[in-house]
C-alpha positions, 0 to 999 in steps of 0.5 A, spaced: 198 488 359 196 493 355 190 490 354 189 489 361 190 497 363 185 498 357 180 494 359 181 497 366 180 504 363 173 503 359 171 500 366 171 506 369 167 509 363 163 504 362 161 502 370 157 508 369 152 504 364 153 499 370 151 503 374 145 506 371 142 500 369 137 495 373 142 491 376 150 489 374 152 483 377 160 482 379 164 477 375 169 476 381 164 472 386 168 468 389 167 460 387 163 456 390 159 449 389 153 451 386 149 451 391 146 458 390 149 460 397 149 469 396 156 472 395 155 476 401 159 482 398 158 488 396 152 491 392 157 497 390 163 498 390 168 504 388 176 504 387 182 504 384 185 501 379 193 502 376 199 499 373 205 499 369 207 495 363 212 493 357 207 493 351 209 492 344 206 500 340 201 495 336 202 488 333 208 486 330 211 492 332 218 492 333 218 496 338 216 496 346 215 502 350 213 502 358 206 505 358 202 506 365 196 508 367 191 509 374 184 509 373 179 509 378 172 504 377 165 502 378 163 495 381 156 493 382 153 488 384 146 485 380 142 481 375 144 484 368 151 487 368 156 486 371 162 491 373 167 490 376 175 491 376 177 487 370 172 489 366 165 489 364 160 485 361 153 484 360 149 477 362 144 477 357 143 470 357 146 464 363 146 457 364 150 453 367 153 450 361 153 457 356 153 464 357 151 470 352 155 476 354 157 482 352 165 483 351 169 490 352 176 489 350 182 495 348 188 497 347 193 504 349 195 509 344 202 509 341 207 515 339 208 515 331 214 519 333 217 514 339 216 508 333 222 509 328 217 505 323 211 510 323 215 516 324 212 522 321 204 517 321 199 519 325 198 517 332 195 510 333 189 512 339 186 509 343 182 503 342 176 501 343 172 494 343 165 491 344 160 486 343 157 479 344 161 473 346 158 466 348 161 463 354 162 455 354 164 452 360 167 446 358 169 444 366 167 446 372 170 445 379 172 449 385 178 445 386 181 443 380 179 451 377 175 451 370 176 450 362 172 454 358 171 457 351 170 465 349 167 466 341 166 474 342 165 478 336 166 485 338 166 492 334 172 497 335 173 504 335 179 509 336 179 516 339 183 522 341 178 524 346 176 529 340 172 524 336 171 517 334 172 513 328 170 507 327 174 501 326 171 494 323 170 488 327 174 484 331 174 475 332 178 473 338 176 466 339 179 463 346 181 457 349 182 459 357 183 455 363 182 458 371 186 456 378 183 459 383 187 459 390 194 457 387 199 459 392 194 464 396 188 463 399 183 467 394 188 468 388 186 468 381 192 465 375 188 465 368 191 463 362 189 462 355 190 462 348 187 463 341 187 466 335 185 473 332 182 475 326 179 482 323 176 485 318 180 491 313 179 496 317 182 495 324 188 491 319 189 498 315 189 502 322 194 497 323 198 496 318 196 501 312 201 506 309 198 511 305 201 515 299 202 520 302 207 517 308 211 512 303 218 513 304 223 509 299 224 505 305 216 505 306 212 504 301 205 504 300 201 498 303 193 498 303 193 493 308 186 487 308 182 484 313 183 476 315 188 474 320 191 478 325 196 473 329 194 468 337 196 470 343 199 466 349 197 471 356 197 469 362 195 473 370 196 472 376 192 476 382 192 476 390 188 480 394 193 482 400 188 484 404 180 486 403 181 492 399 188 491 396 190 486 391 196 486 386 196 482 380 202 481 374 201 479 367 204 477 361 203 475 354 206 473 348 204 473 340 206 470 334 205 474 327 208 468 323 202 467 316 198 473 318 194 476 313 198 483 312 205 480 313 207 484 307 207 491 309 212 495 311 209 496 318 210 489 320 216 488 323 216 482 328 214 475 328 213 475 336 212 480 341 213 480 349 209 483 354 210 483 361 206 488 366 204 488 373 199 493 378 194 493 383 187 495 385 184 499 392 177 499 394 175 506 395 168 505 398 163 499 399 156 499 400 153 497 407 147 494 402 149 487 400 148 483 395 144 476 395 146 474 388 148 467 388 155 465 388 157 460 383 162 456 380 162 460 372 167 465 376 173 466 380 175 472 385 
């Protein structure tokens, strides 16, 4: 969930790049046989996304806290990008086998002073990720849902909204299947699992303690890059009616064998997250998209 609610937010800041560009494309076109029928959908698109969720304070933390967040984004509808409420991603090369994507990804801030590990540390800011990803479609059915294979490798950043600072590199390859249409006309359960990797910048955000902060029961650790942990999630949406949707999501992570397992911040073998939101269009363009509707997306 936590990354579901951040990804929501760097939708609503990126969608202006969407919107700006030559076209954006929606990655939430209803499936279809592949036929190169139109989405008939609209071109652009504004609305509201927000939700709560019970999120670890960073991996392998020992504690969860409740965090929420209301944003609105930016959905539109082209031939490059695409922006809509789940995210952004950029399609920069496309077949029916394989995609070239951009990737965004991210993860909410956490109080030092509400996580007794990190009392008297710094704040863990906000979280920012972007890069390329190559898509397989290892399955295609419009019934049956889809199986596919995610490698994005993604840069990320941290802010306080005063500066930026650079974070290192981020590999999370995904093994994910879609279903859509389970219970619900034009719903949406997607489940997927894989490992994640980072480099030491981002392992030492995380899990570095410095001199300065050591404690007698908190020593010194300069934490390294390698494996970070894998993750299990999980996402169920349904539209209620054509503007409202509601979705809910869940996640668990196991740390067991990861790279920084040593450090005094690292406190959990699993974590569990659990959340839940909605989204509401706001606005829909009269002009219409006449992208293709395909079976590389679900609604």
């Amino acid at each position: 969930m936590k990354h579901l609610l951040a990804t929501a937010a760097m939708a609503a800041a990126a969608g202006l790049i969407a919107a700006a560009a030559t076209a954006a494309e929606n990655g939430s076109a209803a499936a279809d046989s592949g036929n190169g029928a139109s989405n008939n959908k609209a071109l652009f698109e504004i609305g509201v996304a927000g939700g709560v969720g019970w999120i670890p304070d960073y991996p392998a933390a020992a504690q969860n806290h409740v965090q929420g967040l209301a944003l609105p984004y930016v959905i539109y509808r082209g031939q490059v990008l695409q922006s809509d409420e789940t995210g952004i991603r950029g399609k920069l090369y496309r077949s029916r086998a394989i995609e070239f994507d951009l990737s965004f990804g991210g993860a909410l801030r956490a109080s030092s002073r509400d996580n007794r590990a990190r009392e008297g540390m710094p704040d863990l800011d906000y979280l920012g990720e972007i890069g390329p990803s190559v898509r397989i479609h290892a399955y295609r059915d419009p019934d049956a849902g889809s199986v596919d294979v995610e490698l994005p490798v993604r840069s990320a950043f941290s802010t306080d909204f005063s500066r930026i600072d650079y974070r290192g590199f981020v590999f999370a390859p995904e093994l994910s299947y879609t279903l859509p249409n389970l219970v619900f006309q034009d719903s949406r359960w997607k489940t997927s699992i894989g490992p994640i990797f980072a480099t030491g910048r981002l392992m030492d955000y995380f899990y570095h303690v410095d001199q300065r902060f050591a404690l007698p029961d908190r020593p010194a650790f300069d934490a390294h890059g390698g494996y970070l942990g894998s993750r299990l999630q999980s996402s169920y949406k349904v539209p209620i009616n054509g503007r409202l949707s509601v979705f809910a999501a869940g996640r668990v992570e196991t740390f067991a064998g990861a790279t920084n397992h040593d450090s005094p911040l690292f406190k959990r073998d699993v974590n569990f997250s659990i959340g839940a939101g909605l989204t509401f269009s706001l606005y829909r363009s009269d002009a219409r998209s006449d992208v293709p509707a395909d079976t590389v997306d679900f609604p």
